[in-house]
C-alpha positions in Angstrom: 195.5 -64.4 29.9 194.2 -65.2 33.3 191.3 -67.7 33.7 188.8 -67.2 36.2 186.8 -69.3 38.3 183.3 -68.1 37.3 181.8 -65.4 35.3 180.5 -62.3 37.6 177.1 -60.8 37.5 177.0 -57.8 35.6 175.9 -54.5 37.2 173.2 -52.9 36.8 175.5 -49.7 35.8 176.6 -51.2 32.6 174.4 -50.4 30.4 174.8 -51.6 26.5 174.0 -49.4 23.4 172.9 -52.8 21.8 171.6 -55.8 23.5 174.3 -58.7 23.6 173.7 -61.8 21.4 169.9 -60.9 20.8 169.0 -63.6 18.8 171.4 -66.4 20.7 170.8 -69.8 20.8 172.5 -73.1 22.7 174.6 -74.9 21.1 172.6 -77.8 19.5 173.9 -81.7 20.0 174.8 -83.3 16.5 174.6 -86.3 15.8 177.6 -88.1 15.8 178.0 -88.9 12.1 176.6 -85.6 10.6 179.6 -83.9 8.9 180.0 -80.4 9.6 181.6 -77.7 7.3 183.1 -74.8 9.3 183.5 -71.7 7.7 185.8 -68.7 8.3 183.8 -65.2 8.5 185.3 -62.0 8.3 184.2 -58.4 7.1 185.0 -54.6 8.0 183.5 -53.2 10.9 181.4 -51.1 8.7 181.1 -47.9 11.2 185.2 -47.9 10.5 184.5 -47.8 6.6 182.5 -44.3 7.0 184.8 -42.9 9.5 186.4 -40.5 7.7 190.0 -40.7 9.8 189.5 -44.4 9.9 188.7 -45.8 6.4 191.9 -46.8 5.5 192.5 -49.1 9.0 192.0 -52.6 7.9 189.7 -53.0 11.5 188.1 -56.9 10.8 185.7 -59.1 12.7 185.9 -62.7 12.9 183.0 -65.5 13.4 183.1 -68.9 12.7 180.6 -70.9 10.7 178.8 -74.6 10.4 176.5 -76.1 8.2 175.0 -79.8 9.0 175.4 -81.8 6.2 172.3 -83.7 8.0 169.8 -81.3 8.4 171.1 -78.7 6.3 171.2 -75.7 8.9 174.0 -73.2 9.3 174.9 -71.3 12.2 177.2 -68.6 13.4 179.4 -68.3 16.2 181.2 -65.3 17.2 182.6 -63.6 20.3 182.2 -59.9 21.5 182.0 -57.4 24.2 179.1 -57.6 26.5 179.1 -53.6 26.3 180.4 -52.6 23.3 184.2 -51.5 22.7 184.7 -48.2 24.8 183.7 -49.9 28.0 185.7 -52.7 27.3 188.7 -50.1 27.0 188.1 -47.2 29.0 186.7 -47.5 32.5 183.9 -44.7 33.7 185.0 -42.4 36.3 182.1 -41.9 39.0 182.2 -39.1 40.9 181.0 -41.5 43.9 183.2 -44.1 43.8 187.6 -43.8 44.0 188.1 -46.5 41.9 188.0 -46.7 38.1 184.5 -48.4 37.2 185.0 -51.5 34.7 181.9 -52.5 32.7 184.3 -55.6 30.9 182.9 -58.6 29.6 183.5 -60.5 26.1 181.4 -63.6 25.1 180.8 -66.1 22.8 177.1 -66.1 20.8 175.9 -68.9 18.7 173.1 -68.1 16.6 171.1 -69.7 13.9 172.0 -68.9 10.3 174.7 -67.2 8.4 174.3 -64.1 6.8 175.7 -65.0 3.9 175.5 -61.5 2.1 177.3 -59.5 5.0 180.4 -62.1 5.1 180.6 -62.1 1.3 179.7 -58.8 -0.1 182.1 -57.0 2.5 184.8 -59.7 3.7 184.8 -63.7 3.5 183.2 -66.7 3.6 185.3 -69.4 3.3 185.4 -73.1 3.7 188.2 -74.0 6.2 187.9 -77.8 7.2 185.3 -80.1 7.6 184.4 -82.1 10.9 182.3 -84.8 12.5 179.2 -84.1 14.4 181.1 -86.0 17.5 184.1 -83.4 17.2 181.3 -80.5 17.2 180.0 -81.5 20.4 183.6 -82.0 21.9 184.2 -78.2 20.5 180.2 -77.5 22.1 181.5 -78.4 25.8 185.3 -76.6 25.4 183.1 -73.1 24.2 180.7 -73.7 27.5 184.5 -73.9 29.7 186.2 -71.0 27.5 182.9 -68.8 28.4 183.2 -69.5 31.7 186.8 -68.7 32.5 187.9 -66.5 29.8 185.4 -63.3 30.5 187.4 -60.2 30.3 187.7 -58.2 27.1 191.3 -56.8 26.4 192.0 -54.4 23.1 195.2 -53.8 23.5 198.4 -56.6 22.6 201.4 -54.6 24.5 204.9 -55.8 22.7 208.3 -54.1 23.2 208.8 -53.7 19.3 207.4 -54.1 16.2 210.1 -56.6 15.5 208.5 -60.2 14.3 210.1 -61.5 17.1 209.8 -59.1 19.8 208.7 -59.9 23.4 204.8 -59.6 23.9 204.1 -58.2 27.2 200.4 -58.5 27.3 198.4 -60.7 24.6 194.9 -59.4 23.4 191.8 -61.4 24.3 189.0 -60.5 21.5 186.6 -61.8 19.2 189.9 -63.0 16.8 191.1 -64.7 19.5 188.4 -67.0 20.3 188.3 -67.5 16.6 191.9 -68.8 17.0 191.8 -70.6 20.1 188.3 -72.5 18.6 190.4 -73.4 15.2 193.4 -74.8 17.5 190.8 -76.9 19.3 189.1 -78.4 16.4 192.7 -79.3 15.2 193.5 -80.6 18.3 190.5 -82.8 17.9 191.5 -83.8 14.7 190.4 -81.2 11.9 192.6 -80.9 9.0 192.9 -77.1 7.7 192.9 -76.3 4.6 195.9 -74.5 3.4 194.6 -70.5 3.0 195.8 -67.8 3.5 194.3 -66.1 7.0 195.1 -62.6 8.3 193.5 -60.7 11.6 193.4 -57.0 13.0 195.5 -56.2 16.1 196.0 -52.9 17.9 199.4 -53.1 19.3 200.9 -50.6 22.4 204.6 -50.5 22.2 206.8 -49.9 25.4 209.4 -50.8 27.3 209.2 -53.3 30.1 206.0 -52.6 32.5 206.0 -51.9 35.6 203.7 -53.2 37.8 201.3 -51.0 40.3 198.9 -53.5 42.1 195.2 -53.8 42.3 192.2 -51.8 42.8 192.1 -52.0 46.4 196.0 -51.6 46.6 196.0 -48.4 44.7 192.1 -47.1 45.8 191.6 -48.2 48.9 191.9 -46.9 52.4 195.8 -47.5 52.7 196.4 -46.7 48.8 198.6 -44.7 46.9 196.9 -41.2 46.7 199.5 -39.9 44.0 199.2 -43.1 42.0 195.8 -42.9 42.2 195.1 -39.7 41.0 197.4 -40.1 38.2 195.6 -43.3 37.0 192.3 -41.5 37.3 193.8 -38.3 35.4 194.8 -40.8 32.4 191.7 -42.0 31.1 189.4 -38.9 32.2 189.7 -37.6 28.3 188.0 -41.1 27.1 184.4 -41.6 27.6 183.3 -45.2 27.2 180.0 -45.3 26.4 180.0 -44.0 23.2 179.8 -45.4 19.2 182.7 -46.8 17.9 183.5 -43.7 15.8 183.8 -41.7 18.9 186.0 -44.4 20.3 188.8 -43.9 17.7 188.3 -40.5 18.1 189.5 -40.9 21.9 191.8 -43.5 20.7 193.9 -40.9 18.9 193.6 -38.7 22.4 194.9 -41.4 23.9 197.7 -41.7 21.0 198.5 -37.9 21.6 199.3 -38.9 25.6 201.4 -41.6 25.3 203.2 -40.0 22.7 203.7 -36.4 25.0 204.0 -37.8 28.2 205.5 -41.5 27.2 202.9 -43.6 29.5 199.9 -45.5 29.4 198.3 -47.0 32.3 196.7 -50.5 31.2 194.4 -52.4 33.7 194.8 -55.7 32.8 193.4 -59.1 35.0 192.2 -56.5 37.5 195.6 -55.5 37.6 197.3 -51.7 37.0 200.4 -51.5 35.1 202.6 -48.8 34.1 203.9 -48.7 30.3 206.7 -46.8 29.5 205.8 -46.2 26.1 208.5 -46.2 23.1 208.0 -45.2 19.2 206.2 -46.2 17.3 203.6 -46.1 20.5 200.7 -47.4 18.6 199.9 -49.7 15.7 196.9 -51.1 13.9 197.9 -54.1 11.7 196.6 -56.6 9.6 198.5 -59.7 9.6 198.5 -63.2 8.6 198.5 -66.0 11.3 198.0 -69.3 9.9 195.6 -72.1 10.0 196.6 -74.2 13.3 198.0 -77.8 12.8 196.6 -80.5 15.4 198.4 -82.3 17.5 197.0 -85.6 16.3 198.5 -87.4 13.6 196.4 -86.8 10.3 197.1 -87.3 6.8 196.3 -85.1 3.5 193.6 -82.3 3.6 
């Protein structure tokens, strides 16, 4: 996944059906000495539960926790789409402008406070590690740099089969991830995982190798491909991004009943368009273990 140089102003076209982060806070400086428990947070994505298609898909989100040992306040961080799912995942199509619109940002929100009966009534709440107030603050400035360079949502992992070892095209970048890559830096910094078992939700396209179609200005602009173009903008007119997250699975199986008729998907990925020549099983939705990380420093015992 691409890094960027800067995050860009958001237009004023994208719109969210709930405000971002409402109640976010900065990152507060520990003291050096405080001990901090970190806490691994997961639960359904309860508009999935009541879904009546989509009850049995294990869909999870992931947040992090930490509790001062010093003062004695928790706090939650977690990372999400700026504009909910469907814009992160299907562009708008306006009849003013050639392009695909994009309204695709993910970032991370640290709040005050855990809710403890959300986590553990519906998912988990679990103590992973335990760290130094020092190696919070390290993690503090690495989550300013991740936000800053790491700012486009993507849903889909694209892999050529659903073999363990099979070649991953494109990786996801979503609130799991940042879960993972926040673990891997805490280890890196010296955190010692406790040995649990930890599973996360991916949506998985599968195809063969993609082909790739160039950018918006490539494909859009004055000199573009016409054809291309109009086949792009024929692919995702069926899906409507703003919209609840029921209605988005609804237009995920739409999108399920393409790929599978016509064998092709059109991703735009790092403000790129590729072609994937989709192959059964086409789409997946699992649930599976990735563990704990181990740091790179030397460390003894849990």
């Amino acid at each position: 996944h691409r890094r960027f140089d800067y995050r860009p102003k958001t237009d004023p076209y994208c719109q969210a059906r709930y405000t971002f982060c409402p109640t976010g806070s900065a990152i507060p400086v520990m003291k050096e000495e405080d001990v901090i428990e970190v806490y691994r947070l997961q639960a359904p994505v309860w508009e999935f539960k009541y879904g009546d298609l989509l009850g049995h898909l294990k869909i999870m989100h992931d947040a992090v926790g930490f509790k001062s040992s010093l003062t004695g306040k928790n706090y939650t961080m977690e990372w999400y789409e700026l504009f909910q799912l469907g814009n992160c995942t299907f562009p708008h199509l306006r009849p003013d402008m050639e392009a695909p619109f994009w309204c695709n940002q993910g970032a991370a929100c640290f709040y005050e406070g855990i809710d403890d009966a959300h986590w553990k009534a519906n998912g988990t709440l679990i103590l992973v590690t335990t760290i130094s107030g020092a190696m919070f603050n390290e993690m503090a400035q690495w989550v300013k740099y991740d936000n800053e360079t790491g700012i486009y949502y993507e849903t889909w992992t694209v892999q050529a089969s659903p073999d363990k070892n099979s070649t991953v095209w494109f990786d996801s970048y979503e609130c799991s991830k940042f879960i993972l890559r926040t673990y891997q830096k805490l280890a890196d910094l010296g955190a010692v995982f406790k040995k649990i078992q930890t599973n996360y939700t991916s949506i998985i396209l599968f195809s063969g190798e993609p082909i790739y179609l160039g950018n918006e200005t490539s494909i859009f602009g004055p000199q573009g491909n016409k054809t291309l173009a109009a086949a792009i903008r024929d692919f995702y007119n069926p899906f409507k991004p703003h919209q609840s997250v029921r209605e988005f699975f609804v237009d995920l199986f739409k999108i399920i009943d393409r790929v599978i008729l016509n064998h092709q998907f059109y991703l735009f990925y790092n403000l790129e368009y590729w072609f994937l020549p989709m192959k059964s099983p086409y789409l997946k939705i699992i649930y599976e273990e990735v563990p704990l990380p181990v740091g790179s420093k030397a460390s003894f015992g849990v």
